[in-house]
C-alpha positions as a Markdown table, in Angstrom:
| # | Residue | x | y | z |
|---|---|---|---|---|
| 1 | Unk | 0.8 | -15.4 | -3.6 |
| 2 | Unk | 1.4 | -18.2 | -5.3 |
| 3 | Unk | 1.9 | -18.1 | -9.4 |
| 4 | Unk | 2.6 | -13.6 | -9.1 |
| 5 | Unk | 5.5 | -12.5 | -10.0 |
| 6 | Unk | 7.2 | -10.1 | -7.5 |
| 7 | Unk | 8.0 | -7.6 | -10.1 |
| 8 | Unk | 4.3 | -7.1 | -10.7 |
| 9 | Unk | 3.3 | -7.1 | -7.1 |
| 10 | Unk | 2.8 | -3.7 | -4.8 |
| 11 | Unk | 3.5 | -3.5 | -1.3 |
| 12 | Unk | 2.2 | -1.1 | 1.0 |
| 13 | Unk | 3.1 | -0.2 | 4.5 |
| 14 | Unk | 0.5 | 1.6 | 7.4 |
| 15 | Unk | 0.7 | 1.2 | 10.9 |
| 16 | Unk | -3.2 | 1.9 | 11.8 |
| 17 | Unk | -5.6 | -0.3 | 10.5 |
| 18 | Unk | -7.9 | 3.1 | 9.4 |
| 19 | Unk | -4.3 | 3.7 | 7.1 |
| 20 | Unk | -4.5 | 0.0 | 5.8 |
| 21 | Unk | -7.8 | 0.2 | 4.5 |
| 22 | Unk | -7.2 | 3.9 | 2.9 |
| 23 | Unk | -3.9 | 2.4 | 1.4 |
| 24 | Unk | -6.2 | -0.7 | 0.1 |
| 25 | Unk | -8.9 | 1.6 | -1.4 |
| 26 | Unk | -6.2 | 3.4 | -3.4 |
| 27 | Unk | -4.2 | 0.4 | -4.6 |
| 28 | Unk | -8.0 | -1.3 | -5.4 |
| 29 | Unk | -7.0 | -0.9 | -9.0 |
| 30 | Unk | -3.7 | -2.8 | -8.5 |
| 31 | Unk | -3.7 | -6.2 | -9.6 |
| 32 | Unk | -1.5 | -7.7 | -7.1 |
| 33 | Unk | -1.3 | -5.8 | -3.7 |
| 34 | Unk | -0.2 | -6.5 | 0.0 |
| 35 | Unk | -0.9 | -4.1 | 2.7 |
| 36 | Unk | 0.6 | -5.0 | 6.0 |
| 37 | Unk | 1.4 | -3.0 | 9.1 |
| 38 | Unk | 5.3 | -3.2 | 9.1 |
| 39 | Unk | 8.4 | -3.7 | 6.6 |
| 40 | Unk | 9.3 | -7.0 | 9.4 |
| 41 | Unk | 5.7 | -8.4 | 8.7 |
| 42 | Unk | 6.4 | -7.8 | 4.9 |
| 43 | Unk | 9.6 | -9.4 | 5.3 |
| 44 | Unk | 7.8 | -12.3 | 7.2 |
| 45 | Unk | 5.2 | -12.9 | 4.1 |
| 46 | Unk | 7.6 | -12.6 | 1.5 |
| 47 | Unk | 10.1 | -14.8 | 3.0 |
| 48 | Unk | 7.4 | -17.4 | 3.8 |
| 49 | Unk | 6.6 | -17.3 | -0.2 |
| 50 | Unk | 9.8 | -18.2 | -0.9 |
| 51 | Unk | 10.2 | -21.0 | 1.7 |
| 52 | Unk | 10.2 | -24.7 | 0.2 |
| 53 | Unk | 7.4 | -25.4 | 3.7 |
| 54 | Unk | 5.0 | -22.4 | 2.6 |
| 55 | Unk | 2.2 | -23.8 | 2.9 |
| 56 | Unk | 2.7 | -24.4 | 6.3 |
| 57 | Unk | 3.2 | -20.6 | 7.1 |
| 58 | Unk | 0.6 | -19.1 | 9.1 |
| 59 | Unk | -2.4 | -17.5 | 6.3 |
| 60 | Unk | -2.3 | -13.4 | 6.4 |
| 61 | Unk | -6.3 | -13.3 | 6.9 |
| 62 | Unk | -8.5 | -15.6 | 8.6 |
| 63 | Unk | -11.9 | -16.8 | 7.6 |
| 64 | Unk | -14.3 | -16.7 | 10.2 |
| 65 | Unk | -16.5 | -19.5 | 11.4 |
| 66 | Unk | -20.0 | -17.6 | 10.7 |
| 67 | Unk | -18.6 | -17.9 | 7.1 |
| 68 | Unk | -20.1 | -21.6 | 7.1 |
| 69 | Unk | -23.1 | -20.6 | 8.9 |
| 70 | Unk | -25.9 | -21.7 | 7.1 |
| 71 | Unk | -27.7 | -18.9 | 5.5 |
| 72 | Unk | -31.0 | -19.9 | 6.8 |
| 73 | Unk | -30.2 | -19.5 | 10.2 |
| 74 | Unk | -31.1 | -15.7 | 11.5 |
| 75 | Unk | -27.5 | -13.5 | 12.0 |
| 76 | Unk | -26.8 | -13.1 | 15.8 |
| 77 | Unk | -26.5 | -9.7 | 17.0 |
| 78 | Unk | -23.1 | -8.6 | 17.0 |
| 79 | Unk | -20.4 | -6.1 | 18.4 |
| 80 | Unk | -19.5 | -3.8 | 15.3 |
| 81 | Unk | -16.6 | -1.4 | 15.3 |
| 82 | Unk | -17.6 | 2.0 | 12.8 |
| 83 | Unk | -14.0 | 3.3 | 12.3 |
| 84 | Unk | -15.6 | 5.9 | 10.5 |
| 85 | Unk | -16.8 | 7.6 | 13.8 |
| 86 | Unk | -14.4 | 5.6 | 16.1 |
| 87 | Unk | -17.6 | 3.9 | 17.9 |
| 88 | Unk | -18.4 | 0.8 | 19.3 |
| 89 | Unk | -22.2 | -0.4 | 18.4 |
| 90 | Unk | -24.4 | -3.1 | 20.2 |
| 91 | Unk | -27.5 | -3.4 | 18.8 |
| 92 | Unk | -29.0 | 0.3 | 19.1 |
| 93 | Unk | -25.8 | 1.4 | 21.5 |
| 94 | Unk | -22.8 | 3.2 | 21.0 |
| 95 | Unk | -19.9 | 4.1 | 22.7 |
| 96 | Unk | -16.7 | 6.3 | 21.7 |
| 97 | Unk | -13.3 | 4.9 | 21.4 |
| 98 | Unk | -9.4 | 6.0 | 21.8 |
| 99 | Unk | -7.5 | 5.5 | 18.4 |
| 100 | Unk | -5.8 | 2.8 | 20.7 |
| 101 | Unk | -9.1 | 1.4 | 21.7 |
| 102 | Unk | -10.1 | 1.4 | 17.9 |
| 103 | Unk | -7.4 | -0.3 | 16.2 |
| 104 | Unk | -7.3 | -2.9 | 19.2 |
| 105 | Unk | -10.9 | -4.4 | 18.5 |
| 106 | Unk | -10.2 | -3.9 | 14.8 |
| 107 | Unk | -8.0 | -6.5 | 15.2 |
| 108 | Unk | -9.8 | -9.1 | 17.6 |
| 109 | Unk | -13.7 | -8.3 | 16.5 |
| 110 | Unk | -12.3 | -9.2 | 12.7 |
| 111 | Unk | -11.0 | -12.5 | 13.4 |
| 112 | Unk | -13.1 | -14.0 | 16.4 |
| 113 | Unk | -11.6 | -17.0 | 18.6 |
| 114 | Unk | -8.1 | -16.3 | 17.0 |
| 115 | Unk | -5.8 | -15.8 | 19.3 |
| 116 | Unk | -3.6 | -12.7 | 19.1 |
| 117 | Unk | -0.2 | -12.2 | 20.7 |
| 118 | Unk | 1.3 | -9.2 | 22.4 |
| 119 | Unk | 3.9 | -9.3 | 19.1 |
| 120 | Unk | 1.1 | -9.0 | 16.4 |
| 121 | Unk | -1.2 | -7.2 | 18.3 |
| 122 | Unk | 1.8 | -4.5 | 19.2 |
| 123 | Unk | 2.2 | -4.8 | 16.1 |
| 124 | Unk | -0.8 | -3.8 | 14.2 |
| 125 | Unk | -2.0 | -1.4 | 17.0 |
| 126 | Unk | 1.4 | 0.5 | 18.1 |
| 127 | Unk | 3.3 | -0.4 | 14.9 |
| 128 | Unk | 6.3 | -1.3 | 17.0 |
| 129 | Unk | 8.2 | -4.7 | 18.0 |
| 130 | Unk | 6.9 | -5.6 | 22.1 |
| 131 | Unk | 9.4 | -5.1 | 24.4 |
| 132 | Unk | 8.3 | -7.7 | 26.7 |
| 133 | Unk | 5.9 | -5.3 | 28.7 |
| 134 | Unk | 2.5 | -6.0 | 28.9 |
| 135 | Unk | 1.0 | -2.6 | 30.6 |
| 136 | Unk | 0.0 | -1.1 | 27.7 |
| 137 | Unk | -1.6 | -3.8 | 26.3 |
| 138 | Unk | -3.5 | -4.7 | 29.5 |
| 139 | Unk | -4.8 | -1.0 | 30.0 |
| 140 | Unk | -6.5 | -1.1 | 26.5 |
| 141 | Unk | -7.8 | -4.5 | 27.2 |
| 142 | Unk | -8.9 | -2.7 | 30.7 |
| 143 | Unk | -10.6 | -0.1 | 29.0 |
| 144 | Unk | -12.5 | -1.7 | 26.4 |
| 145 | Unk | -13.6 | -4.8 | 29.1 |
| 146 | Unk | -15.0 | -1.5 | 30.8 |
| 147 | Unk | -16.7 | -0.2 | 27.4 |
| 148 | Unk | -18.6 | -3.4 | 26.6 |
| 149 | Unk | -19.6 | -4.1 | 30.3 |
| 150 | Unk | -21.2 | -0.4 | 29.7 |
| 151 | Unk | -23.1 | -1.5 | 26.3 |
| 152 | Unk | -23.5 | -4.8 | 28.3 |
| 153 | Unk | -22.4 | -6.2 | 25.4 |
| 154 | Unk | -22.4 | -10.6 | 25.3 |
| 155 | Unk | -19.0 | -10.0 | 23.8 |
| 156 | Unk | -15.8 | -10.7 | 26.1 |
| 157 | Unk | -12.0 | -10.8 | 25.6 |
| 158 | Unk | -10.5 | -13.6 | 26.7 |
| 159 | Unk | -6.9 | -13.6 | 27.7 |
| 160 | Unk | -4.5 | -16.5 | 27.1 |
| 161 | Unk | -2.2 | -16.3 | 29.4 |
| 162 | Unk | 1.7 | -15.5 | 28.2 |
| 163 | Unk | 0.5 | -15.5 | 24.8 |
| 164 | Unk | -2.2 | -12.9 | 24.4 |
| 165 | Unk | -6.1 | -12.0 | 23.4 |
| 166 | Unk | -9.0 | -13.4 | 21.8 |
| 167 | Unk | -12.8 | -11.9 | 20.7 |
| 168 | Unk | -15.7 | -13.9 | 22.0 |
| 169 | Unk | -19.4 | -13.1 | 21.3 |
| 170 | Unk | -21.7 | -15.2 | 23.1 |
């Protein structure tokens, strides 16, 4: 964000990921947009542009480590969430997901190893703050654990205990 002025830049606000992406395909003609999942993550990026340290501040996206892959090398196969149909593909399976389910794996099959807390994680998938309960959190991770055992999918989710969740494919 560095070098745009905030007068020229547009900042929009959706709680599901399917809403982020809907938001970023009608702001694509934009020339400076943000698109983050609540007015206290806004706060926190705008804030942290601002800050003397920013370049310390945690980075919005995340590149994955295939990115440095090298390009010779075959692709692996690899867990693949269609948001369009709310499915979860391995390979030449496909299961169906909750919205809850959805929005979950959204999160942890786009940025694989990271580690994502209960706070992000509740909120990019509720769209609230977490109030220190877990439950709700653990039933989706329940539920999709179930899912990819089903697709018997190489693909796991890791917890890291008091801190929160992370995508592995094997």
């Amino acid at each position: 964000m560095t070098g745009i002025p905030f007068a020229s830049l547009v900042i929009g606000i959706a709680a599901s990921p399917a809403e982020r992406r809907q938001l970023a395909r009608l702001l694509g003609g934009t020339e400076a947009f943000l698109i983050v999942s609540s007015v206290h993550r806004a706060r926190e990026i705008l804030d942290a542009a601002e800050a003397p340290h920013a370049a310390t501040v945690a980075p919005v996206e995340t590149v994955s480590a295939d990115v440095a892959q090298d390009v010779a090398t075959p692709p692996r196969p690899h867990l693949t969430v269609d948001s369009d149909r709310r499915v979860l593909r391995w390979l030449d399976r496909e299961i169906e997901l909750t919205r809850l389910e959805h929005d979950f794996l959204l999160c942890l099959v786009g940025a694989p190893g990271q580690v994502w807390t209960y706070e992000r994680l509740h909120l990019e998938v509720w769209g609230n703050e977490h109030l220190g309960r877990g439950s709700d959190i653990h039933s989706v991770v329940r539920r999709v654990r179930r899912k990819l055992a089903r697709l018997d999918a190489s693909a796991t989710i890791h917890a890291v205990r008091g801190v929160g969740f992370r995508f592995a494919s094997a």
